[in-house]
C-alpha distance (Angstrom), angle and dihedral (degrees) to the residues before:
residue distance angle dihedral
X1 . . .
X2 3.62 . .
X3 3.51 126.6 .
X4 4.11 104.3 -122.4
X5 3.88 78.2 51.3
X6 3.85 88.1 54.9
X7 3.54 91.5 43.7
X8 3.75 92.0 52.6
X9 3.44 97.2 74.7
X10 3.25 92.7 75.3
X11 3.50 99.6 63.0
X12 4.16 114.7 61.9
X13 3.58 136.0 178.8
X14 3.89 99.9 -91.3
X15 3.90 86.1 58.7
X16 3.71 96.5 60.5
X17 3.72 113.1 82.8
X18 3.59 153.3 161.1
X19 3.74 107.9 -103.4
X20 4.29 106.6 -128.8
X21 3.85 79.1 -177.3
X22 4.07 127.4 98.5
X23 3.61 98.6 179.4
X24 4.11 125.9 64.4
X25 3.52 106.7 -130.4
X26 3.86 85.6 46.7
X27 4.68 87.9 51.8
X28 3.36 82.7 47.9
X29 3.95 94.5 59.4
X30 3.82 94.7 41.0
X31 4.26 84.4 56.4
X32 3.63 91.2 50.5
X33 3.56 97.8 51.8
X34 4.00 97.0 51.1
X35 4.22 80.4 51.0
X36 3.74 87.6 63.7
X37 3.70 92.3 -154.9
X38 2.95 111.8 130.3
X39 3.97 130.8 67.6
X40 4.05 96.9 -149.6
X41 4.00 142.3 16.3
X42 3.38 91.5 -110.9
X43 3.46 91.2 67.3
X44 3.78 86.8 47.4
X45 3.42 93.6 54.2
X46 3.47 90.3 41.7
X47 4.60 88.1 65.8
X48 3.45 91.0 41.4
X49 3.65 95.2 58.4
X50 3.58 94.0 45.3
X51 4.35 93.5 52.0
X52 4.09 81.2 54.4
X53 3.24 96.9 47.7
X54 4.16 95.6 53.4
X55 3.93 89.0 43.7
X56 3.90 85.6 66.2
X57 4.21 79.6 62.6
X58 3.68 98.2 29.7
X59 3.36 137.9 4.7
X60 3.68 128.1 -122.6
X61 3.72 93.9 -144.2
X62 3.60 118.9 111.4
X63 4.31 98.0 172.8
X64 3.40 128.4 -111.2
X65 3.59 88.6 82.3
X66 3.61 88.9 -72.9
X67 4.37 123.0 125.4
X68 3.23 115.5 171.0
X69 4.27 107.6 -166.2
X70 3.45 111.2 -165.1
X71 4.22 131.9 -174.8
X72 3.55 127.4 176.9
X73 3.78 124.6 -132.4
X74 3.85 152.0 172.4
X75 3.94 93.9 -84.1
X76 3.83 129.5 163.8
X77 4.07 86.2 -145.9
X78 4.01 116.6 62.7
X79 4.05 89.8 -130.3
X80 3.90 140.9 4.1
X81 3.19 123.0 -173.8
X82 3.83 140.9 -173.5
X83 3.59 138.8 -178.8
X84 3.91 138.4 -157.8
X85 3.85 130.9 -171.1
X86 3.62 121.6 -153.0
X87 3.50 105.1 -165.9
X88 4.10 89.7 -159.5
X89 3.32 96.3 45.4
X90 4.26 117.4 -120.3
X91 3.75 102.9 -54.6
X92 4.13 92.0 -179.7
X93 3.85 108.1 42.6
X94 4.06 134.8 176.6
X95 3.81 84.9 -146.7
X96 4.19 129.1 40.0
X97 3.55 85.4 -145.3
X98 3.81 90.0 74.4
X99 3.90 93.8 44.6
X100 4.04 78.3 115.6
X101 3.71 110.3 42.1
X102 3.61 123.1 124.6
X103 3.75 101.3 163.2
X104 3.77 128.2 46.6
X105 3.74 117.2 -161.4
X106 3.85 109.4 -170.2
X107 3.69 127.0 -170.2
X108 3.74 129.4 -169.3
X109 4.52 103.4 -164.0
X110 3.59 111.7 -161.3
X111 4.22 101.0 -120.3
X112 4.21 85.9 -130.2
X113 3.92 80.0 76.7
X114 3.42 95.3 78.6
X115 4.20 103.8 154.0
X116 3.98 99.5 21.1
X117 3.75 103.1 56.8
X118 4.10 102.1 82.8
X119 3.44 89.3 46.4
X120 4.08 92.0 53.5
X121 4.12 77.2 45.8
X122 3.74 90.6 57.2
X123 3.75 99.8 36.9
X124 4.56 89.5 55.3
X125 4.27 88.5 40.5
X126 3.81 88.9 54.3
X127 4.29 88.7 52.3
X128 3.93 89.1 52.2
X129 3.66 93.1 41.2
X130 3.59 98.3 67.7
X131 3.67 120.9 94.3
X132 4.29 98.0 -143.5
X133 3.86 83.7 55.5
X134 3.73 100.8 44.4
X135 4.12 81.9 53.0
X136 3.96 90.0 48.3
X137 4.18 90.7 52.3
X138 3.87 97.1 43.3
X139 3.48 106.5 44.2
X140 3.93 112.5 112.4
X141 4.28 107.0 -82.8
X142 3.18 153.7 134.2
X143 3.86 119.1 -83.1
X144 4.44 81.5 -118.9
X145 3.57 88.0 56.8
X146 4.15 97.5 37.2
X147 4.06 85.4 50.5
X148 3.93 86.0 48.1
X149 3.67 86.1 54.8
X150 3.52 109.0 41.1
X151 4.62 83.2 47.1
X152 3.90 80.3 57.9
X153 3.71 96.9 47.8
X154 4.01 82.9 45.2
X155 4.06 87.3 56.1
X156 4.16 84.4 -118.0
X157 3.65 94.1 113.2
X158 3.84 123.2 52.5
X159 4.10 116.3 -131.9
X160 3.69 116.4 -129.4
X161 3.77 87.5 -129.0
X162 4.01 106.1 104.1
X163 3.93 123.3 160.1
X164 4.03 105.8 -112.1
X165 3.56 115.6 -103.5
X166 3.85 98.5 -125.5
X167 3.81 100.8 40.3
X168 3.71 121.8 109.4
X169 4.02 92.8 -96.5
X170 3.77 89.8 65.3
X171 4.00 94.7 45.1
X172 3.56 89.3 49.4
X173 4.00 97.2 47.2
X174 3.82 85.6 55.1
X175 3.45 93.1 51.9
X176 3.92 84.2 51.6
X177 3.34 101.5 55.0
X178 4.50 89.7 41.2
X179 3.97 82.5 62.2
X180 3.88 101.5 38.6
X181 3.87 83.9 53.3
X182 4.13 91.6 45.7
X183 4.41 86.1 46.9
X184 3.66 84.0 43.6
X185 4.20 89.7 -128.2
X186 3.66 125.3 -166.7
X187 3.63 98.2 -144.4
X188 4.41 136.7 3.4
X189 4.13 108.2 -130.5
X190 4.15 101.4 -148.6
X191 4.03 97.4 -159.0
X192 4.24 96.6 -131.6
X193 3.98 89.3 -164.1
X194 4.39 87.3 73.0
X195 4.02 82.9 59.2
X196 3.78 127.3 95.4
X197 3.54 92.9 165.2
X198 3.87 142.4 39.3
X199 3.93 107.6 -67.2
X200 4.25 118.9 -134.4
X201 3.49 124.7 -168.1
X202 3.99 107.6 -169.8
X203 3.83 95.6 -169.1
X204 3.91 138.3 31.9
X205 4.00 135.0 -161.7
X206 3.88 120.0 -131.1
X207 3.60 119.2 -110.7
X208 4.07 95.7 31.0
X209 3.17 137.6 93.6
X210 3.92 124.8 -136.8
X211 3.65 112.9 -148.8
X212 3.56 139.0 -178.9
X213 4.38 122.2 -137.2
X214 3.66 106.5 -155.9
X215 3.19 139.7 168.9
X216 3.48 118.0 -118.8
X217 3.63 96.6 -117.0
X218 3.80 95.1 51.2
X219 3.86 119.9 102.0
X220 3.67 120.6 -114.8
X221 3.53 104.5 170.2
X222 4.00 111.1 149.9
X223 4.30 95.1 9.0
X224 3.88 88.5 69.4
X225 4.07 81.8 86.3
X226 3.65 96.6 46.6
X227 4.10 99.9 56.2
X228 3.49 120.9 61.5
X229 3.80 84.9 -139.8
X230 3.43 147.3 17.5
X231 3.71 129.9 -146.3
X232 3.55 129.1 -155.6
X233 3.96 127.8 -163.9
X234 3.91 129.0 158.3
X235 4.01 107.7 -104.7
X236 3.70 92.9 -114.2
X237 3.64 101.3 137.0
X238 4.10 138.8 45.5
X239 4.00 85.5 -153.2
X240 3.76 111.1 99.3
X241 3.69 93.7 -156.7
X242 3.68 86.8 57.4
X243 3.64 92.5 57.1
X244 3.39 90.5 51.2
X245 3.72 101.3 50.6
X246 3.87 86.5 58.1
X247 4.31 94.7 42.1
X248 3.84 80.3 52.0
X249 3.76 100.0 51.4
X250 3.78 81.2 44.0
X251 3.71 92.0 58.6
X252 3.83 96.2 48.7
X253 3.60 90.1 53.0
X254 3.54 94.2 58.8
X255 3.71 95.6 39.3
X256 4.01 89.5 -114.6
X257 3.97 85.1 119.0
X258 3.63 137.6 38.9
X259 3.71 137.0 -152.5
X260 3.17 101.1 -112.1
X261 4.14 97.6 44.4
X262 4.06 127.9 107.3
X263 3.51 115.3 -148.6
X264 4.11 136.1 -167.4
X265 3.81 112.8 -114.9
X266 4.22 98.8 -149.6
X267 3.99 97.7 -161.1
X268 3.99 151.8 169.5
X269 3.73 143.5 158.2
X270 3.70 106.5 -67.9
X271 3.74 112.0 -89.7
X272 3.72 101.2 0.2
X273 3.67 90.4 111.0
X274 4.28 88.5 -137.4
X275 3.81 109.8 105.9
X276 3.56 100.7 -152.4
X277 3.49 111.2 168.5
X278 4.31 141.9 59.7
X279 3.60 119.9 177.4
X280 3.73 123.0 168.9
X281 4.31 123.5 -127.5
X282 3.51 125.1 -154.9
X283 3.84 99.9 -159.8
X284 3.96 99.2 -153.8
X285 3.94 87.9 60.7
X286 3.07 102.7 39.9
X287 3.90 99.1 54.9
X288 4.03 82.9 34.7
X289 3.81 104.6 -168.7
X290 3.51 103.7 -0.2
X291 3.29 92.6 103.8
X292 3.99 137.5 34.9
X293 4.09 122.3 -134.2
X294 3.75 113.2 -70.0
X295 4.03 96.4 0.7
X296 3.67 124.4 139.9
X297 4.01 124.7 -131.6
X298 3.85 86.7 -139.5
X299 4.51 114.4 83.5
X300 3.28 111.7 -147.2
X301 3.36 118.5 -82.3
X302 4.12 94.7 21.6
X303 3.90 112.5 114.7
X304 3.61 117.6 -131.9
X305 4.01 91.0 -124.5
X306 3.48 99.3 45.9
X307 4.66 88.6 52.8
X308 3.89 78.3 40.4
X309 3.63 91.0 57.5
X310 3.60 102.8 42.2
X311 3.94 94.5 56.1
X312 3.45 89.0 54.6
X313 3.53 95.6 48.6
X314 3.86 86.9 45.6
X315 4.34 93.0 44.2
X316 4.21 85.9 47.4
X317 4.28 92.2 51.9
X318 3.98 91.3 42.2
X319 3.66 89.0 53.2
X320 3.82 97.0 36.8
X321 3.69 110.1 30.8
X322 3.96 118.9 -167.2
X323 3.74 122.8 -77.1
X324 3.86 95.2 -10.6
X325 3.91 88.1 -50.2
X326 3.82 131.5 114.8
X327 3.84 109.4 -118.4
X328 3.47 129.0 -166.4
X329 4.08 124.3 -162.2
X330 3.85 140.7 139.6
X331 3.80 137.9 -118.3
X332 3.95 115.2 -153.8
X333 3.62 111.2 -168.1
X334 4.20 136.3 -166.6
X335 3.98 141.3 36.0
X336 4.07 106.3 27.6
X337 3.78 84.8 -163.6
X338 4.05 91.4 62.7
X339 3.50 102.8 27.3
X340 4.43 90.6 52.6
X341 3.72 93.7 75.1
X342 3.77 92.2 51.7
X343 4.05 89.8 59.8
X344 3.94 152.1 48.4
X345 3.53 127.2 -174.6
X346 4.36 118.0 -100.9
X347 4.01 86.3 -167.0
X348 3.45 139.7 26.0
X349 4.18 106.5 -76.9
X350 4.17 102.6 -101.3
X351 3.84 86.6 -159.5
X352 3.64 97.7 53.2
X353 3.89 103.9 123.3
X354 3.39 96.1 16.9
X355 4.32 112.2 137.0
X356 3.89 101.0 -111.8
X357 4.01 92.1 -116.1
X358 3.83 96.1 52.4
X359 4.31 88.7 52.2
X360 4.08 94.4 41.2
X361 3.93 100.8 120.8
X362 4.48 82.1 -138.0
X363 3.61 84.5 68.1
X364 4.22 106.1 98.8
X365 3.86 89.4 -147.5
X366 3.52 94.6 63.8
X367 3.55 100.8 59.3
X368 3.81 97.5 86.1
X369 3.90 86.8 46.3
X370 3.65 92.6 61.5
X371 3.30 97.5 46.3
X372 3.68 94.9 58.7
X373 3.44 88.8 52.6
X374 3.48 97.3 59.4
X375 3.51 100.7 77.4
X376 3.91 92.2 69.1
X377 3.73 123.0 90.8
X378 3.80 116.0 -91.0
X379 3.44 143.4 37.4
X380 3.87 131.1 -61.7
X381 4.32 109.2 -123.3
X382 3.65 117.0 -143.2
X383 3.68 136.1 -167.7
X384 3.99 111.6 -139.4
X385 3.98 83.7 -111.0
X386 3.80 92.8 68.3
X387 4.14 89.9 -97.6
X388 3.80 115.8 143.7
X389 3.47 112.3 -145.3
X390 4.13 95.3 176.7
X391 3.70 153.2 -27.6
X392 3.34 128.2 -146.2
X393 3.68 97.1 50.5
X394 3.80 124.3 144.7
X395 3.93 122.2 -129.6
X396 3.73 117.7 -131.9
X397 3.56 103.8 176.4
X398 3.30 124.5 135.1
X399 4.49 119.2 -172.1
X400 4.09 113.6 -139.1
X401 3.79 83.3 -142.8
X402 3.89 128.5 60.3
X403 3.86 122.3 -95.4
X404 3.33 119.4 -149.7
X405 3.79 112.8 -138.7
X406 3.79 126.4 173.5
X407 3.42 129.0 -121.5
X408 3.88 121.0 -77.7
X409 4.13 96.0 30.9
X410 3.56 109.5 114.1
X411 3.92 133.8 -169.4
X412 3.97 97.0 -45.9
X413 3.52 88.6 56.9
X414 3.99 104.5 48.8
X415 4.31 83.2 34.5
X416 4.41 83.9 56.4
X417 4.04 89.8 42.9
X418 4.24 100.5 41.7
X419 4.02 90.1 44.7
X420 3.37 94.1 45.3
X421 3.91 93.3 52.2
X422 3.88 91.8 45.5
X423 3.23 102.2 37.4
X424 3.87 101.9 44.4
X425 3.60 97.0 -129.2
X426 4.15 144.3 95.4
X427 3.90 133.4 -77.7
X428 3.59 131.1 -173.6
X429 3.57 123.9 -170.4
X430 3.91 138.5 -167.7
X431 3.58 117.8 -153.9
X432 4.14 108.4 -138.9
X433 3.79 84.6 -155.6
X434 3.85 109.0 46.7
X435 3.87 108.7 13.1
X436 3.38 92.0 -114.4
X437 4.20 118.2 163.3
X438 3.99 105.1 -155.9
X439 3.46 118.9 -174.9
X440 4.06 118.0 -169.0
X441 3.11 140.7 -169.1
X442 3.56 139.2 173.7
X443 3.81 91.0 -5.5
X444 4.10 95.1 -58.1
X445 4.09 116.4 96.3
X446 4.10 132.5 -143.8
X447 3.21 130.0 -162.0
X448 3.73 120.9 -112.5
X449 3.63 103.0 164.8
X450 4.02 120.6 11.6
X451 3.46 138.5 -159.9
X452 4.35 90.2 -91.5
X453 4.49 69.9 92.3
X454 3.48 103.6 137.5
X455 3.99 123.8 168.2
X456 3.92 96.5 -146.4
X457 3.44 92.1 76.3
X458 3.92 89.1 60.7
C-alpha cells in the first residue's frame, strides 16, 4: 500500500473545511478546533504562536497558493492533519509571504516520530506541488466535491478511470510479467509518463515487485495503493533507458533494488496511453564496474531519503539552472567527522545557526534555499541524515590510487571522485556545461542524468 494512501488516514472528512477566516493566525485556529486536541484555548493559542514564530525563520509557503504550517506535539496519534480552503485567498495576513494563500494544510506530528516526520513533510509538499492537482483543488465546487477531491489526491477515494481489461495495455502487461518470470526479475518498472489516465493492474506475480517511474510532476492520486513502490525522477530525458538508469539508482538507494537484480522496463511514448515496449535489465552490466559483487549504493551511515533527495535536488538544478543560467555545483554526502579534514570553507557558512530541522535537505521548504545557494563556489556538506552543515566549502582530497575520469570533467568532478574515495562517503556533481548528474563513490562515477538532457521535455 502506498504511503500517501497510508498517510491519508489521517486526514477525514470533518477535517476538511471551508476557511470563514482571511487572516493566518485566525485559519490556523479554525484547523485546530476541527482537530479537537486540545482541552483549552490557551493551548490553542499556545500552537498558533509557535507556527508564527518559525515563519519569522521559514516560511510555510510552498506556492501555488498552498502553506502547509506544521508543529510537532505530544500526541497519542503519529499525525493529524487538517485542511482549509479560502477561496479568496488571505486578504489580512501575519506574514507577506501568505499574501497569496488559498489553502492551508496543517499538520500536528506526534514528537515520538522523531526520524519519519520530514519525510511525511516531503511526501504531502510534493502532492500540492504539482500543477494537474493544484487545478483539481481550485476549480469552482462544492466543499462535497473539494473533500472528494482532496480523498482522491490522498489515494482514499478510488477514480472511476480503470484501464479496460481487453485493450492492448492489459495484453501487453501480461506478456510483461510471462517474461519477468522467464528472466527471473526482481521487480517490473511501469513508466507513469505513457499514462493519461489512472493505471489498474487486476493481478500480481509472487516474488516481484510492481512499481511505478514517475515524474515528479505527474499525479498519482488513488494508484499510490496499487504499486508496492513508487519512483520518482525529474523528466529530463525522452530516452527511456535514461529514465531507467536514474529509477534504478533510485531503487538501490532505498534498498528496493539490489545489485545483482534484473528488472522489466514496462514502457511507451509519453502520453500516448499505448505501452508498447518491455525490455529486460541486468543491473550488474549495465552499471559495469560501478559497483563490486554484493556492495550496497548506500555508505554507512547515509539514509536512503536524504541520497534520494539530493539527486533530485541535483537532476531539478541541471535541468533548471538559476535565473535563466546554467549552474554547476556539488553535493558531498556522509560522516562529518571524515569528510571535515577533506574541506575549508571559501565563504562564510550561510547555514551556520540554522536549527538542524529547518537546514535538513528532507525538509520541502528548503528546496528553494539550496538552490540559491548553488550558484556560489564550493561544495554543499551533508550529514548522512539530510543535515547541511555548509556550502561553499573547498575539497582537498587527494586518492593514493588513480581515478579515471573522462575527458571534458574538470575540477568538480575529480574533487566529487578523490573525496569520495578518501573520505568513505557520496558526491554528486552537476556539470554547468553538459547537464550531466554524476554520482561517485569510492573514487568510481555513475551516471544519473546524461547528456540525452533536453529542456523540451520540461
Amino acid at each position: 500500500m502506498g504511503f500517501i494512501m497510508r498517510l491519508g488516514r489521517y486526514l477525514s472528512k470533518s477535517r476538511i473545511i471551508e476557511l470563514q477566516s482571511s487572516n493566518f493566525s485566525d485559519a490556523l485556529l479554525e484547523l485546530l478546533q476541527t482537530c479537537r486536541v486540545f482541552d483549552t484555548p490557551e493551548e490553542n493559542t499556545s500552537i498558533i504562536d509557535e507556527i508564527i514564530e518559525r515563519e519569522k525563520t521559514i516560511t510555510s509557503y510552498l506556492g501555488n497558493g498552498v502553506a502547509m504550517p506544521y508543529v510537532r506535539h505530544p500526541i497519542s496519534k503519529p499525525y493529524i492533519f487538517a485542511l482549509g480552503r479560502c477561496k479568496n485567498g488571505l486578504s489580512s495576513t501575519n506574514s507577506g509571504e501568505h499574501k497569496d494563500t488559498r489553502l492551508v494544510f496543517l499538520m500536528i506530528i506526534s514528537t515520538q516520530n522523531e526520524e519519519s516526520y520530514l519525510t511525511v513533510l516531503a511526501s504531502i509538499a510534493r502532492v500540492f506541488q504539482n500543477q494537474d492537482n493544484i487545478n483539481l483543488i481550485f476549480k469552482d465546487q462544492s466543499i462535497a466535491t473539494f473533500r472528494r477531491n482532496i480523498r482522491y489526491l490522498f489515494g482514499t477515494c478510488k477514480s472511476p478511470i480503470s484501464m479496460d481489461k481487453s485493450s492492448t495495455n492489459h495484453l501487453m502487461l501480461r506478456e510483461a510479467q510471462k517474461i519477468a518470470r522467464f528472466n527471473q526479475c526482481a521487480a517490473i518498472l511501469i513508466f507513469g509518463d505513457v499514462l493519461t489516465g489512472p493505471f489498474e493492474i487486476t493481478e500480481k506475480l509472487r516474488g516481484i515487485r510492481f512499481c511505478l517511474v514517475a515524474h515528479k510532476t505527474d499525479s498519482v492520486g488513488a494508484m499510490d495503493s496499487i504499486f508496492d513502490d513508487i519512483i520518482y525522477v525529474h523528466p529530463f530525458s525522452n530516452y527511456r533507458l535514461s529514465q531507467a538508469r536514474s529509477a534504478i539508482i533510485i531503487a538501490l538507494t532505498r534498498g528496493i533494488l539490489n545489485y545483482k537484480d534484473k528488472i522489466c522496463c514496462f514502457s511507451g511514448l509519453p502520453k500516448s496511453n499505448i505501452f508498447d515496449t518491455i525490455s529486460i535489465v541486468d543491473i550488474a552490466k549495465e552499471f559495469g564496474n560501478s559497483f563490486s559483487d554484493n556492495e550496497s549504493l548506500i555508505k554507512e551511515g547515509i539514509q536512503p531519503e536524504a541520497l534520494e533527495r539530493l539527486l533530485a535536488i541535483a537532476a531539478d538544478i541541471s535541468v533548471e539552472g538559476r535565473e535563466g543560467k546554467s549552474v554547476g555545483c556539488l553535493f558531498v554526502i556522509g560522516n562529518i567527522t571524515k569528510i571535515k579534514p577533506f574541506t575549508k570553507p571559501l565563504v562564510l557558512n550561510p547555514f551556520y545557526g540554522y536549527k538542524e530541522e529547518d537546514r535538513n535537505i528532507l525538509n520541502p521548504f528548503m528546496v528553494e534555499t539550496i538552490k540559491e545557494f548553488s550558484s556560489i563556489d564550493g561544495a554543499f556538506i551533508v550529514r548522512g541524515d539530510g543535515v547541511i552543515e555548509s556550502a561553499g566549502s573547498m575539497i582537498q582530497a587527494s586518492s593514493e590510487r588513480a581515478i579515471q575520469m573522462p575527458s571534458g570533467f574538470g575540477t568538480r568532478h575529480a574533487a566529487g571522485a578523490a573525496i569520495s574515495a578518501v573520505a568513505n562517503c557520496i558526491a554528486i556533481a552537476v556539470s554547468e556545461s553538459t547537464h550531466q548528474v554524476t554520482l561517485f563513490k569510492d573514487g568510481k562515477m555513475m551516471l544519473f542524468a546524461d547528456q540525452s538532457f533536453s529542456s523540451s521535455t520540461i
